[in-house]
Structure formats: structure tokens, C-alpha cells
TORPA-4810 file (N, C-alpha, C, O; in nm, 3 decimals):
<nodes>
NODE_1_0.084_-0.118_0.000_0.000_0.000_0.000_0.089_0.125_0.000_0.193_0.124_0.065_X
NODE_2_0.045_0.245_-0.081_0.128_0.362_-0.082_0.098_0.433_0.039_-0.011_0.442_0.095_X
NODE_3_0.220_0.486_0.074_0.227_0.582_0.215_0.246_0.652_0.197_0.365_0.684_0.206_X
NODE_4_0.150_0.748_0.151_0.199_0.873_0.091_0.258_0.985_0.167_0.309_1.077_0.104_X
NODE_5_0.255_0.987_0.332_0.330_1.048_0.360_0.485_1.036_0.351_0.553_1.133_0.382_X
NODE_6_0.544_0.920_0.309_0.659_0.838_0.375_0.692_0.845_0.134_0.803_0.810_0.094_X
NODE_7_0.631_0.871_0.072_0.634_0.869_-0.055_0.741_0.965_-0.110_0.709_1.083_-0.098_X
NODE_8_0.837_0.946_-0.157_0.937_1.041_-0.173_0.928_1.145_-0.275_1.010_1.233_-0.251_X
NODE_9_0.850_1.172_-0.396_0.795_1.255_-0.482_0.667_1.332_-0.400_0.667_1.455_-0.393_X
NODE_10_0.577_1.263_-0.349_0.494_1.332_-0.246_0.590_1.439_-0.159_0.585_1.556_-0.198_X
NODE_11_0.648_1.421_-0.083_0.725_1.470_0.015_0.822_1.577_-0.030_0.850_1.676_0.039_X
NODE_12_0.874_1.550_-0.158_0.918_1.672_-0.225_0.826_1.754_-0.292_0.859_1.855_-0.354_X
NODE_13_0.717_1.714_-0.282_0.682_1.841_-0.375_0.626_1.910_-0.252_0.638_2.033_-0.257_X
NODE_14_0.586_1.877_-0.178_0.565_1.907_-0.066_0.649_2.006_0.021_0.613_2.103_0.087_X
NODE_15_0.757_1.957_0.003_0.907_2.068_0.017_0.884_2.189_-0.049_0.849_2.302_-0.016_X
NODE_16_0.907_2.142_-0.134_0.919_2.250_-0.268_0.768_2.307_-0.256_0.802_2.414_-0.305_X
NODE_17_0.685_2.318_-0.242_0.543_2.421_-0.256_0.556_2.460_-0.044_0.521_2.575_-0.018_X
NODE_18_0.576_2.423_0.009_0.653_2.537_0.160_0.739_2.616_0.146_0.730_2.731_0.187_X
NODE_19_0.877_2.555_0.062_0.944_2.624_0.073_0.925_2.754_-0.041_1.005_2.845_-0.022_X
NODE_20_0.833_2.775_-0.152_0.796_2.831_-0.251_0.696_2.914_-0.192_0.695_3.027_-0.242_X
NODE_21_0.592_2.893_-0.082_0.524_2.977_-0.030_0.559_3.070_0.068_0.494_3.173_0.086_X
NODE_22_0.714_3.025_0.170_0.779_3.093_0.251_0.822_3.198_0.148_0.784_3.309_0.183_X
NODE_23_0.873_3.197_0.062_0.943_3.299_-0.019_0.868_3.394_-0.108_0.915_3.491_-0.168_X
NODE_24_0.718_3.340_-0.107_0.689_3.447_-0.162_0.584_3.543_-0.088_0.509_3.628_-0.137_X
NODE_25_0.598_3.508_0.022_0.538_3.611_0.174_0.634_3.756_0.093_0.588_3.870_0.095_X
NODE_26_0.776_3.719_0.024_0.821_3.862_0.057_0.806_3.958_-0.093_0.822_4.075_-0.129_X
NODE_27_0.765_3.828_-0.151_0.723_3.923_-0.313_0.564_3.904_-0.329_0.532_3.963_-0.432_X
NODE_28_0.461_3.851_-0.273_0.331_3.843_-0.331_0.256_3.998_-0.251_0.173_4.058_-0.319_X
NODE_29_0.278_4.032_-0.165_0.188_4.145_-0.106_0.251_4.263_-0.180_0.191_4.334_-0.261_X
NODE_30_0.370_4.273_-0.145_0.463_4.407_-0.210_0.415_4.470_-0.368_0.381_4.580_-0.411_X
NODE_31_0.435_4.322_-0.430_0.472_4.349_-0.588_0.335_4.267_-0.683_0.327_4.285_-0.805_X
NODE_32_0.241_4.186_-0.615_0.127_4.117_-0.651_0.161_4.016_-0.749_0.074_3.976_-0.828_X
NODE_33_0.310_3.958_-0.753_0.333_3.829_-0.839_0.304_3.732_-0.753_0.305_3.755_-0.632_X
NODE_34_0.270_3.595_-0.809_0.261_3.466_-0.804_0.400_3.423_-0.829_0.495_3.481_-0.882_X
NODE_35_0.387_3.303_-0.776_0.469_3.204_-0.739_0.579_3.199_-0.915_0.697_3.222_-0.941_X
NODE_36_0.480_3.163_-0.983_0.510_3.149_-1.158_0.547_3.284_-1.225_0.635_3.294_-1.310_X
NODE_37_0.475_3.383_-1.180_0.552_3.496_-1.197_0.724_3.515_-1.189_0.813_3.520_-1.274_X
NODE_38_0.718_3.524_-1.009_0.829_3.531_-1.022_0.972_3.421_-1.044_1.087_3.459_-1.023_X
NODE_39_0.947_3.323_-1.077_1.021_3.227_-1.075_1.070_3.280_-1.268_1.186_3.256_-1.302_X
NODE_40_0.976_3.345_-1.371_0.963_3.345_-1.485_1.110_3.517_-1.445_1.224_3.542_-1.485_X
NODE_41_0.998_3.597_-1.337_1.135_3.684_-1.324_1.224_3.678_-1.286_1.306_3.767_-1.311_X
NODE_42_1.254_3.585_-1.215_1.399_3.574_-1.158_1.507_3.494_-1.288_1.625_3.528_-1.302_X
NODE_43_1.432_3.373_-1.381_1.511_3.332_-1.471_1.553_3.407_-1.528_1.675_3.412_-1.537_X
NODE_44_1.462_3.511_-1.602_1.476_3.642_-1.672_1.594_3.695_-1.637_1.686_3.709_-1.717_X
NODE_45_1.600_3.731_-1.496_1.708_3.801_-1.442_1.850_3.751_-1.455_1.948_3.826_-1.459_X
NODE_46_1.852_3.636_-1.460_1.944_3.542_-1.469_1.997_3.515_-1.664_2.108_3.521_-1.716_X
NODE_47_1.883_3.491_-1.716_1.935_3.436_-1.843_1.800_3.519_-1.954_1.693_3.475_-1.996_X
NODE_48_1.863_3.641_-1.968_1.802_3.761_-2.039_1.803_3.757_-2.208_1.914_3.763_-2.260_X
NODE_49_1.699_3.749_-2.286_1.608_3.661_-2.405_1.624_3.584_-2.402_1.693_3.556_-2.500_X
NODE_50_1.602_3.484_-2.331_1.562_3.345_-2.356_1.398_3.346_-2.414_1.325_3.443_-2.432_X
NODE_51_1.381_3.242_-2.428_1.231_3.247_-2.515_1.135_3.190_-2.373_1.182_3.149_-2.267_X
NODE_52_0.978_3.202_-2.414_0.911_3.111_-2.292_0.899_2.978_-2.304_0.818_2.916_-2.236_X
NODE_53_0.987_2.913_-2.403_0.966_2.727_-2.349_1.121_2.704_-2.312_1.181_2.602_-2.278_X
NODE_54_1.158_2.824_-2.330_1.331_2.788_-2.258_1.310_2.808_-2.119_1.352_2.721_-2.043_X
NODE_55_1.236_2.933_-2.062_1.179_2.931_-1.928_1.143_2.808_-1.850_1.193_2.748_-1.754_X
NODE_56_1.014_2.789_-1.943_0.971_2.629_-1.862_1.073_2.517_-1.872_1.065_2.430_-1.786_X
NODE_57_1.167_2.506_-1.963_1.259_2.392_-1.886_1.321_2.457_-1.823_1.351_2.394_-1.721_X
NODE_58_1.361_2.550_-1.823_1.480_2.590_-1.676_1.409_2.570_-1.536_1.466_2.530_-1.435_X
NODE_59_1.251_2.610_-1.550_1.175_2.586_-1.466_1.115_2.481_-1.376_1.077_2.474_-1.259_X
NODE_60_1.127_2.368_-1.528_1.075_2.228_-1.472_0.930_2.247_-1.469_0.868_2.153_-1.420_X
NODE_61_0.825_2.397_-1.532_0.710_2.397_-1.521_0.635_2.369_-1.595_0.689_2.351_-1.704_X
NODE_62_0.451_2.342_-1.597_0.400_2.351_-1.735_0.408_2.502_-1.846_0.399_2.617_-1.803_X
NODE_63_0.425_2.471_-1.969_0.469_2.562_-2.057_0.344_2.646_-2.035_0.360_2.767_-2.016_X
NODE_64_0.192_2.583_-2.034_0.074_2.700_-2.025_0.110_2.774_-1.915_0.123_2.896_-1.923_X
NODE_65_0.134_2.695_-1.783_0.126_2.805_-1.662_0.230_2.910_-1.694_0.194_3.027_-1.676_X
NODE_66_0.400_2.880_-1.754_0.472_3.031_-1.814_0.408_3.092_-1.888_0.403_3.215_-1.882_X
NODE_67_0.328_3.005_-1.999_0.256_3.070_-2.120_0.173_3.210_-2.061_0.188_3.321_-2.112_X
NODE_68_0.095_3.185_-1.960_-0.003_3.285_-1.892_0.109_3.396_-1.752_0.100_3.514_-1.719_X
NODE_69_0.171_3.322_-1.721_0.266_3.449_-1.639_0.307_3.502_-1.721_0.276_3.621_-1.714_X
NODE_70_0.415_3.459_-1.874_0.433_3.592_-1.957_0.357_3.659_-1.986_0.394_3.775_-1.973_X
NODE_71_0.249_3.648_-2.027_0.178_3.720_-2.063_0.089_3.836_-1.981_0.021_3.926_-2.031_X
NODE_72_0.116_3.796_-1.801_0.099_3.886_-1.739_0.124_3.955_-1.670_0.057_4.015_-1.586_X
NODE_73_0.301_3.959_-1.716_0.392_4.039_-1.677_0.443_4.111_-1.743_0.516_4.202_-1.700_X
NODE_74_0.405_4.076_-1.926_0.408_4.194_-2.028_0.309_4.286_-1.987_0.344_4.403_-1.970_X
NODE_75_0.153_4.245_-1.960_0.066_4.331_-2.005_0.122_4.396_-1.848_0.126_4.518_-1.857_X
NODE_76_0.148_4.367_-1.763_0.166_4.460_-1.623_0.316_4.558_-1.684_0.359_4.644_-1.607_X
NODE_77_0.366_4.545_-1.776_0.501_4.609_-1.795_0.657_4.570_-1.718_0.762_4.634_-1.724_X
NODE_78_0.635_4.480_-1.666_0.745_4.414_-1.617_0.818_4.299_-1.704_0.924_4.261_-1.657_X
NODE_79_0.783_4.251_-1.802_0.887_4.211_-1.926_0.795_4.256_-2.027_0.681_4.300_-2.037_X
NODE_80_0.936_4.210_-2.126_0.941_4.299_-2.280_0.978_4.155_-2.336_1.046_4.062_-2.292_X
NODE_81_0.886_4.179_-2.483_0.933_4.066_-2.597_0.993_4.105_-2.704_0.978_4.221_-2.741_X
NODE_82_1.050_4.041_-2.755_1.132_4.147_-2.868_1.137_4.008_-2.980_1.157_3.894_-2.939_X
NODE_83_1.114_4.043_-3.134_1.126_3.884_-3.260_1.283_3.913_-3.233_1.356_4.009_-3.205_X
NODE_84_1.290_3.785_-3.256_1.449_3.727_-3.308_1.450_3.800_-3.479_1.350_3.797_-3.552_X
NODE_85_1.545_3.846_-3.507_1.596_3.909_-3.629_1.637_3.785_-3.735_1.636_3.812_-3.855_X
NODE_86_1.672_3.658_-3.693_1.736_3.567_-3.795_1.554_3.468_-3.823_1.534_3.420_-3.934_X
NODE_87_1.436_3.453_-3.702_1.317_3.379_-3.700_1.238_3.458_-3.632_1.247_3.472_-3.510_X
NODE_88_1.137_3.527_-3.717_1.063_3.641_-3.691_0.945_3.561_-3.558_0.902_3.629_-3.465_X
NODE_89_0.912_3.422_-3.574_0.848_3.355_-3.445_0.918_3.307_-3.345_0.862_3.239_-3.258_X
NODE_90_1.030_3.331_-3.342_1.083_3.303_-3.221_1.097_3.450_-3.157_1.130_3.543_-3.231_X
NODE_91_1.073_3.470_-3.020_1.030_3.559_-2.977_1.110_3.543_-2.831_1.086_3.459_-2.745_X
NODE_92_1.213_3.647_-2.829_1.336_3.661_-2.642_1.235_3.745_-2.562_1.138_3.812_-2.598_X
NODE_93_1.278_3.723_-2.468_1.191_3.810_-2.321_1.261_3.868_-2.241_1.335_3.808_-2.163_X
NODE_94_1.254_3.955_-2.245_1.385_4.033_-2.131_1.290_4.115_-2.000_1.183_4.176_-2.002_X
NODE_95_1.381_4.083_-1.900_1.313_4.218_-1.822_1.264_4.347_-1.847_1.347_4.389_-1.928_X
NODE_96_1.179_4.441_-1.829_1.177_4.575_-1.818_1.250_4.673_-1.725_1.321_4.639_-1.630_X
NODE_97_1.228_4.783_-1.760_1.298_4.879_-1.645_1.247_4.850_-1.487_1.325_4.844_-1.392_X
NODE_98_1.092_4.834_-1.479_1.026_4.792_-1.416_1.048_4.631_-1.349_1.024_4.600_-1.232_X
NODE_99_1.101_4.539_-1.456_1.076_4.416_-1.382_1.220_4.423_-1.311_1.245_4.392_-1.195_X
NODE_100_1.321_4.479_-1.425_1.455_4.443_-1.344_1.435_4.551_-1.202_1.512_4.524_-1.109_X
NODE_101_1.391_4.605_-1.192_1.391_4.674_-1.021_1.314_4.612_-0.948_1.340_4.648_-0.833_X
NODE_102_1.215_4.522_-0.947_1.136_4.381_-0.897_1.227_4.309_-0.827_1.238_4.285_-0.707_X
NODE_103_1.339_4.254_-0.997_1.390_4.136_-0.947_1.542_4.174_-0.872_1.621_4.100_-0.812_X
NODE_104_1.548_4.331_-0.905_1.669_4.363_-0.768_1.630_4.373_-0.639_1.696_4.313_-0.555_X
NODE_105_1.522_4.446_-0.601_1.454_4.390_-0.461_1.378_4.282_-0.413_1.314_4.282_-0.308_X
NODE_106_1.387_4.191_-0.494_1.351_4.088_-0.450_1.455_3.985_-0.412_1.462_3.919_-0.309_X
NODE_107_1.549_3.986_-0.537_1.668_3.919_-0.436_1.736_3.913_-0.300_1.716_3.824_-0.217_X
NODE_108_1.802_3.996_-0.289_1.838_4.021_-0.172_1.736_3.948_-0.054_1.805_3.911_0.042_X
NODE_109_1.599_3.920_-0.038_1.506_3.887_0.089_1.483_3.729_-0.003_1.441_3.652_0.083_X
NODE_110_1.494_3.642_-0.154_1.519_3.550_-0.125_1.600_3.454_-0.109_1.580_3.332_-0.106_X
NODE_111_1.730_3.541_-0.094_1.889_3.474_-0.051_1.880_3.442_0.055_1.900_3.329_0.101_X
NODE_112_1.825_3.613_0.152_1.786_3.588_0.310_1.750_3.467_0.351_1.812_3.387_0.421_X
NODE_113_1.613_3.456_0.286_1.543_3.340_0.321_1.613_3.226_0.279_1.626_3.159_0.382_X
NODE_114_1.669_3.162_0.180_1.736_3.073_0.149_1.857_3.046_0.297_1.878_2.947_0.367_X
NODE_115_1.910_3.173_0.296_2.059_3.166_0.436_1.946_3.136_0.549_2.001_3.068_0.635_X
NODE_116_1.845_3.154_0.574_1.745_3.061_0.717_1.732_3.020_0.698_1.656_2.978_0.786_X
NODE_117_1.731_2.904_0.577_1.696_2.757_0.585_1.874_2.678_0.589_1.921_2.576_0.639_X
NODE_118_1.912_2.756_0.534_2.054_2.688_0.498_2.099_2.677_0.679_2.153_2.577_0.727_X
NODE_119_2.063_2.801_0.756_2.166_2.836_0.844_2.112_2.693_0.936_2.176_2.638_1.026_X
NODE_120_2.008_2.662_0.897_1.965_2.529_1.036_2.053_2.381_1.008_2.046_2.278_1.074_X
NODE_121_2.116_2.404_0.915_2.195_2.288_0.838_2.337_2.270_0.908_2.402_2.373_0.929_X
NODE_122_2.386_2.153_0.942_2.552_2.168_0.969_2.639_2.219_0.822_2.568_2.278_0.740_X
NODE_123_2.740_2.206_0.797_2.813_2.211_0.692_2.807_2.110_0.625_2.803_2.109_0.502_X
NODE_124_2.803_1.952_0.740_2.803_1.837_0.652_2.683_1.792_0.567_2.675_1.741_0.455_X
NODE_125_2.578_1.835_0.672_2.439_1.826_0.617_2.426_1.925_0.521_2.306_1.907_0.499_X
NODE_126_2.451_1.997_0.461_2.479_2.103_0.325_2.558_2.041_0.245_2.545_2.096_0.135_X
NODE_127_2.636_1.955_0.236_2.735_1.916_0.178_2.621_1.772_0.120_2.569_1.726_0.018_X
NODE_128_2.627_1.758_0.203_2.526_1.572_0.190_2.388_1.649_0.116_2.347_1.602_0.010_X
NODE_129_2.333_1.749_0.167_2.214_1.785_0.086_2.222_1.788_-0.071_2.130_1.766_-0.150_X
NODE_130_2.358_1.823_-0.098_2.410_1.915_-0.271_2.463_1.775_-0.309_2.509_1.801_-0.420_X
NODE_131_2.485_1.650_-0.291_2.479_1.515_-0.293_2.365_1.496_-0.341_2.339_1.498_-0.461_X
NODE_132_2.288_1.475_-0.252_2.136_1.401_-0.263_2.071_1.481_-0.366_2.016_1.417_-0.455_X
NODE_133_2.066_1.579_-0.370_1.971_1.660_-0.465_2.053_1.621_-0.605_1.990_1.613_-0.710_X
NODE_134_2.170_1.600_-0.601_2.225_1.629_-0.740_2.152_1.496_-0.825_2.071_1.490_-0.917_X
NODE_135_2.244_1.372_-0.723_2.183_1.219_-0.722_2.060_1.233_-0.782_2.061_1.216_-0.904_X
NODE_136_1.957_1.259_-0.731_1.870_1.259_-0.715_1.764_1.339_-0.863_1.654_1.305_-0.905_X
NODE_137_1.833_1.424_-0.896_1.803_1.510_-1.011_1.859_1.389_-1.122_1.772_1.337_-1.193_X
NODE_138_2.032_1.334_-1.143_2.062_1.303_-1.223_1.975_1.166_-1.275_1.969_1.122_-1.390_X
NODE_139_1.902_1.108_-1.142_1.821_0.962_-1.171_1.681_0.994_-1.218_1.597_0.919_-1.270_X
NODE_140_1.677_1.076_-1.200_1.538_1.136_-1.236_1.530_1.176_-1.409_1.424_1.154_-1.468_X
NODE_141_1.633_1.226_-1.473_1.616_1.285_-1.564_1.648_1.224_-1.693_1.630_1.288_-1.797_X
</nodes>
């Protein structure tokens, strides 16, 4: 019989949607993004025109749910689309003036938060965590 508490995909996603709701206590009231929002701005921030199905794999998300955050973070003015010049349908996404000042104050409070979860960790248990997750990603994929 499945135990789904004791279920190891259960239990991570489970992780992962706490630890995704702790972090966005510090961007959902402030700035009124979602979870998919900002995960779409922070890649942005990170890896500037990429397209939106390059998003969702960096993301690991469904392509509709980016499909609908881009699109409502253009119409809010916080990214910009621009055609590719060599494939007029391929279409990069960059931050705005607007999003990149989002995703500069927003960093800083989810590093924070990242260094309080990290800080409850020994060194070894950080070390063994970046193990397991890697493991763990590479069997998966």
C-alpha cells in the first residue's frame, strides 16, 4: 500500500510548494506576483532573451502556466518581448525597467530566506544535501 506520507515525490513536492510559499510572503503582497511569476522573473534576471519554453525547462514547469505568467507580466510592464531578427516567431523576453527593479529587490530577501533555511543545516548536512539533490536530479532525468 502507498504511504503517501513516507512517498518520496509526495514529500518533495511538498518541500518544494513550503518552501515556494515561505518565499513568496516577501514578493506576493509588495509586488502582486505569483509564485510562476516570479520564478519566470527571476530566470529572466538570470538568463536575459531566452524564449518562454526555454523558461519552462529551466523551470521544470508547465509551458501554459509560463505561457499565462508571460503574458501577465508583459501586459503589467514588467517584461518585454522582442522577434528574433534571424526567425521572426521566435520571440526573447527580457526584463523591463520595471521588472529588473522587482527582481533587484527581490533578491536580496530570497537569498535571506534561502541563508534561514541553509543556516539550520551543519556544513556536513549542506554538503550531503548538494549530494542528494544532485543524485537525485541526475536519476530522475
Amino acid at each position: 500500500m502507498l504511504d503517501l506520507d513516507r512517498f518520496l515525490p509526495y514529500q518533495l513536492s511538498r518541500l518544494s510548494n513550503q518552501i515556494s510559499q515561505g518565499i513568496a510572503q516577501t514578493y506576493e503582497a509588495k509586488y502582486g506576483l505569483s509564485v510562476t511569476e516570479w520564478r519566470v522573473i527571476a530566470i529572466l534576471g538570470r538568463y536575459p532573451g531566452i524564449s518562454a519554453t526555454e523558461i519552462a525547462e529551466k523551470s521544470a514547469m508547465d509551458k501554459v502556466a509560463i505561457s499565462r505568467a508571460v503574458r501577465r507580466l508583459i501586459d503589467a510592464g514588467r517584461v518585454r518581448r522582442q522577434a528574433n531578427d534571424q526567425d521572426r516567431r521566435a520571440k526573447h523576453l527580457y526584463l523591463s525597467d520595471e521588472g529588473q527593479t522587482v527582481f533587484d529587490a527581490i533578491v536580496p530577501a530570497a537569498l535571506a530566506y534561502e541563508q534561514r533555511l541553509l543556516d539550520a543545516l551543519s556544513d556536513e548536512e549542506k554538503n550531503q544535501l548538494d549530494r542528494l539533490l544532485a543524485r537525485l536530479t541526475e536519476l530522475s532525468g
